[in-house]
N, C-alpha and C positions, 0 to 999 in steps of 0.2 A: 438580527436577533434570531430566524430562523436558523442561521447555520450555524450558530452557538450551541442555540438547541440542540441540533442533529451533530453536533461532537461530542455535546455533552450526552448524548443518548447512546451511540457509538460509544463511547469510551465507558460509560457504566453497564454497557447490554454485550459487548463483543468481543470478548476473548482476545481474538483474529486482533481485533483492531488495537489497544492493548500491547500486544507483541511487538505489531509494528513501529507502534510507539516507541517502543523502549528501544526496540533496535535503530530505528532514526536517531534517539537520542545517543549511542554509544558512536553511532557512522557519524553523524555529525562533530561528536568531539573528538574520534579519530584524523577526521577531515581536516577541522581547525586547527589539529594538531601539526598532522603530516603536510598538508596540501596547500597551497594559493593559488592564486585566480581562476583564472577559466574551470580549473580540474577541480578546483573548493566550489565555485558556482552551479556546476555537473553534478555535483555529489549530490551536494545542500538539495538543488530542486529536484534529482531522482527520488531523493526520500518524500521529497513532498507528493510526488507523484504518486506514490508509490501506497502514502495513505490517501490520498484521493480516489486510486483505484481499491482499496479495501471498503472506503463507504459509499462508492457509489455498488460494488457488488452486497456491499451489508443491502442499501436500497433497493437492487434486486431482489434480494433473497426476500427482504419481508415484501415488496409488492406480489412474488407467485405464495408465498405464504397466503398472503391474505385474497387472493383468487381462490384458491384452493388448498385445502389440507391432507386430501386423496395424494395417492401415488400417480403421477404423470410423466412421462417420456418427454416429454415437451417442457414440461418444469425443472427435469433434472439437467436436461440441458443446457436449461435460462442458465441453474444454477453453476454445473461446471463451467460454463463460457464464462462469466462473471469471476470464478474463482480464476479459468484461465487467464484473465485478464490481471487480475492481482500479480500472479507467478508470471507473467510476461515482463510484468513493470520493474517487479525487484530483479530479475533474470537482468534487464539493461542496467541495472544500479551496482548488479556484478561485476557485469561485465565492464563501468565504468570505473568501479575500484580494482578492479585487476589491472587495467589498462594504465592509471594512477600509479598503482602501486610498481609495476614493471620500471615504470617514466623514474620512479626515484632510485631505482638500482644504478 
């Protein structure tokens, strides 16, 4: 029931998260389109990953929100690490539809 919640709150509060959505949704039916097995199982759970790391940095970002609402050096960094974390995970979801896409030439 909590993590219903916390999608349902992510997907009405987060832009970010949102995007990712939609673009899961277009890579997935690329995937089921182009792809099978292992290379469709790669894809599928990269995007899962991919918003799992957008709400677990949404969950950063309001945890130093809600410490504090001052400018901090040490907040901005929670926060870029977090977003780094995001852009790492789609970065390998790239790099697995490249590698996909290569395989079917």
């Amino acid at each position: 029931m909590w993590s219903w919640a916390g999608l349902r709150d992510a997907w009405l509060q987060e832009p970010s998260f949102r995007s990712w959505v939609w673009a899961n949704v277009v890579s997935a039916g690329l995937a089921i389109w182009l792809l099978d097995g292992a290379e469709l199982a790669l894809i599928l759970a990269l995007g899962v990953l991919v918003l799992a790391a957008e709400l677990l940095n949404t969950g950063l970002e309001r945890v130093v929100d809600l410490v504090s609402l001052e400018q901090s050096e040490l907040a901005r960094q929670a926060k870029d690490a977090g977003s780094a974390g995001v852009a790492l995970t789609a970065g390998a979801a790239g790099v697995a539809w490249v590698f996909a896409l290569w395989g079917l030439l």
